[in-house]
C-alpha positions in Angstrom: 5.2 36.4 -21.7 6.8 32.5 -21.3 6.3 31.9 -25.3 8.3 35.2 -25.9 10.7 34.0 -24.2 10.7 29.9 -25.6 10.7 31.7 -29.2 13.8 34.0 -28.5 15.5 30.3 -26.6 14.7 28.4 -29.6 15.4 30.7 -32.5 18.6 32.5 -31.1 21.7 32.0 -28.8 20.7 34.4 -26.4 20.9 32.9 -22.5 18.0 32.3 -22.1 16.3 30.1 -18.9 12.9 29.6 -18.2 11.7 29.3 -14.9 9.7 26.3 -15.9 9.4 23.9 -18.6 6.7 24.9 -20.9 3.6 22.7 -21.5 2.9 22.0 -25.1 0.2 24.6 -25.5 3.0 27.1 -24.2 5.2 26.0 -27.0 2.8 26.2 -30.0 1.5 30.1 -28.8 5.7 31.1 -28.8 5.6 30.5 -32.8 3.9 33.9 -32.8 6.6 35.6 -31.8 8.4 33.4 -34.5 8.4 36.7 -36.8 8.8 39.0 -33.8 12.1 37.5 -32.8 13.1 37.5 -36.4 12.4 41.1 -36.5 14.7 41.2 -33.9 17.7 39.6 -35.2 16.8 41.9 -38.4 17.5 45.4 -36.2 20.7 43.6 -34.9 21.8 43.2 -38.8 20.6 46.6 -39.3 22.5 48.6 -36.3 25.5 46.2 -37.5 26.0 47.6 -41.0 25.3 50.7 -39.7 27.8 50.6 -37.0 30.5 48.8 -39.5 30.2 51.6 -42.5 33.6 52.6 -42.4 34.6 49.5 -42.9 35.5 47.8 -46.8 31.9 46.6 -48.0 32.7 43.2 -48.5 34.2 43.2 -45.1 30.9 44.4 -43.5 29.2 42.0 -45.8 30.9 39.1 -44.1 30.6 40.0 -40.4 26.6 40.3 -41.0 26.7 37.1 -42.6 28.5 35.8 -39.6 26.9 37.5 -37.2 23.3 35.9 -39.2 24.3 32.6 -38.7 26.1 32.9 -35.2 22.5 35.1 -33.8 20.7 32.1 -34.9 23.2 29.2 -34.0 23.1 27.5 -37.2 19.7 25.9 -36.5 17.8 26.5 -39.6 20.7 25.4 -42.0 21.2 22.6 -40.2 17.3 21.4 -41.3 18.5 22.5 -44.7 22.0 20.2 -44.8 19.8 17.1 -43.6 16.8 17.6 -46.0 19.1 18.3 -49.1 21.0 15.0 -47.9 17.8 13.4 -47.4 16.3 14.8 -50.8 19.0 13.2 -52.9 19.8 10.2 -50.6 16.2 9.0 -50.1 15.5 8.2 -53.7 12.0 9.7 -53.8 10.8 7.1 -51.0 9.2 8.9 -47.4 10.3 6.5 -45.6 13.8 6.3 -46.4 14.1 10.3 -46.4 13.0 10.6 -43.2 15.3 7.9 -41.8 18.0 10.0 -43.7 16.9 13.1 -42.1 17.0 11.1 -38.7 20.6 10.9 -39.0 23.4 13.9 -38.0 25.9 13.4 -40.2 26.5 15.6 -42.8 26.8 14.2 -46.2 28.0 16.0 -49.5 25.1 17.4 -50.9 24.1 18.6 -47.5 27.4 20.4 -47.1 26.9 21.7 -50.7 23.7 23.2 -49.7 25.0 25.0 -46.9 28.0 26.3 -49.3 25.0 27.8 -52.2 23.2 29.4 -49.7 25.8 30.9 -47.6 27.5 32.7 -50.8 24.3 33.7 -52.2 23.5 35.4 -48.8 27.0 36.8 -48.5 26.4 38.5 -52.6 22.9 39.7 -51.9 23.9 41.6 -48.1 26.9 43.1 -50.4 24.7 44.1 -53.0 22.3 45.9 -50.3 25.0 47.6 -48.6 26.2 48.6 -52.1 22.7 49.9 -52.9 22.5 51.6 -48.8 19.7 49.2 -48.7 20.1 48.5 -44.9 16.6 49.1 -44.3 15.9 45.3 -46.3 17.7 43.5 -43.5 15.5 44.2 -40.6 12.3 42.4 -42.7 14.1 39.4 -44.5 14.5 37.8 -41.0 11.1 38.3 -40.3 9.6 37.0 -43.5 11.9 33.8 -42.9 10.4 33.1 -39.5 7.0 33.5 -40.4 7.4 30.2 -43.0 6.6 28.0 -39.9 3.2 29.6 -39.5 1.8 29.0 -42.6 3.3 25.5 -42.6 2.2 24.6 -39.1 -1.6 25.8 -40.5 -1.4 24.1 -43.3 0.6 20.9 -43.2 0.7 18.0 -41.5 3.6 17.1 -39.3 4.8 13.2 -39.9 6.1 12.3 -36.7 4.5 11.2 -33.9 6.1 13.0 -31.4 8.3 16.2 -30.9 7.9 19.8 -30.7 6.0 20.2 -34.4 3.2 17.9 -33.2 2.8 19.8 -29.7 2.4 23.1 -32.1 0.0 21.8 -35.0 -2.0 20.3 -32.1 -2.1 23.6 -29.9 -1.1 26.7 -32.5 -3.7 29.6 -31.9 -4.9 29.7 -35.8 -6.6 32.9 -35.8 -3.8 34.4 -34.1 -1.4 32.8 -36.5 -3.3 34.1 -39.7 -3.0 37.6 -38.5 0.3 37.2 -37.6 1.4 36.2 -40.8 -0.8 38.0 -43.0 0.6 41.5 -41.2 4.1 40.4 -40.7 4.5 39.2 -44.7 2.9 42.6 -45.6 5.9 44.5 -44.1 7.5 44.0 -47.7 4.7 46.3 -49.5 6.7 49.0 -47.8 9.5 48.6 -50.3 7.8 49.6 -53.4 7.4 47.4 -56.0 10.4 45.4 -55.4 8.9 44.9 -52.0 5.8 43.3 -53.8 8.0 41.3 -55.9 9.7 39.4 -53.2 6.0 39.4 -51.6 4.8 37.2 -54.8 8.2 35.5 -54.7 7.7 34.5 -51.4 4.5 33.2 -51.7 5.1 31.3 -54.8 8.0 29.8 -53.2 6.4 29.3 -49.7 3.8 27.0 -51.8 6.3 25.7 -53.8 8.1 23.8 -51.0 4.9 23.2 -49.2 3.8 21.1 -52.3 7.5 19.3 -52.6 7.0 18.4 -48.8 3.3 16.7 -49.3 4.7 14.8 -52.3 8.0 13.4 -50.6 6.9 12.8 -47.0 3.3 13.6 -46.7 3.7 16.6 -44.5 6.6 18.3 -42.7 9.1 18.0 -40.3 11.2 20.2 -38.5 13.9 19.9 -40.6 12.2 21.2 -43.7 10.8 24.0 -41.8 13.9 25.1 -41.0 15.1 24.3 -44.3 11.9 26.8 -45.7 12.7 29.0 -43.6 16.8 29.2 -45.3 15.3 28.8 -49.0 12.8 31.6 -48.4 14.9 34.1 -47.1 17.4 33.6 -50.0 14.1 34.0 -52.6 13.3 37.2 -51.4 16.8 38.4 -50.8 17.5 37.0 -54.5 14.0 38.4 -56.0 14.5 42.1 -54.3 17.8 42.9 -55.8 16.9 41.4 -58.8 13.7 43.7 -58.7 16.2 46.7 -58.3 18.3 46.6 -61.3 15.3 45.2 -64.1 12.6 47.8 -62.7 
């Protein structure tokens, strides 16, 4: 059970302590309970807006959005404020993006980022408790944190050291297929809006995965987190937008 627990350490705020340190073949089996702890985080978002229902809509809309980011301690948007600074700051060179991305300062368009997806977030969990589409909440975590699977499978990690090379050298990959593959088929049970953010999803999921060979060669922890943000807005995004045109 020691990768359960270094997924739910890593991915959440939860107090957490391990009784050991983990070895790095520990650390790449806990990225398949990557999508278990987002599911997770998901019932917490669920049993929130169910629990807040008396409250004004936009209200409860904010306090999940909160409660997202706070569950999660900012960690994937940070990756997303330090690639979109490194994006625009590195001038299409690898080597001066990942310097960039090196850095923790916060630029502009990194800040900038963080505002876009944050208010997009906020309108789609409003739109979804408008819709009493609570259900939607418990698999969009999920979906997010099984980006790093399919990365880690299929992409090379740039730097020499840190916890992405530990998990592209050790990750279980059978394990990890199944994972993923059953995890990411948790949208079929939407309908055909569930299928639409599935082919969303994927198209996007390649999409970055083809942006990230081109700029750096691979990935880094900071653009999986960064997927991870961008994905979860896609299929928020493609589901509601699924609801009103079908």
């Amino acid at each position: 059970m020691l990768p359960f627990w270094i997924a739910l350490q890593f991915l959440t705020i939860l107090p957490i302590k391990l009784k050991r340190i983990p070895d790095p073949k520990q650390n790449a089996q806990s990225v398949l309970f990557y999508p278990l702890i987002g599911l997770l985080i998901g019932f917490i978002l669920f049993g929130s807006s169910l629990l807040l229902f008396k409250l004004p809509t936009i209200l409860v809309a904010s306090l999940i959005l909160v409660l997202w980011i706070w569950l999660t301690g900012g960690l994937h948007l940070d990756g997303l404020a330090d690639m979109a600074d490194a994006w625009v700051g590195g001038f299409g060179d690898s080597e001066r993006t990942l310097k960039i991305m090196k850095d923790p300062a916060c630029g502009p368009i990194g800040v900038l980022s963080l505002v876009i997806v944050c208010l997009i977030k906020f309108a789609a969990i409003y739109v979804l408790l408008e819709q009493q589409l609570y259900t939607f909440l418990i698999v969009v975590p999920a979906i997010g944190r099984s980006v790093p699977l399919f990365l880690f499978l299929t992409t090379r990690y740039v730097r020499d050291n840190g916890l992405g090379r530990s998990i592209t050298d050790f990750i279980p990959k059978k394990a990890a297929w199944f994972v993923f593959v059953i995890i990411i088929s948790l949208l079929c049970a939407f309908k055909w809006q569930g299928v639409i953010s599935l082919l969303t999803f994927i198209l996007l999921l390649f999409y970055l995965r083809t942006k990230f060979m081109q700029r750096i060669g691979g990935i880094t922890g900071d653009t999986v987190g960064a997927a991870i943000e961008l994905v979860e807005v896609g299929i928020l995004l493609s589901f509601i937008m699924a609801i009103f045109y079908i």
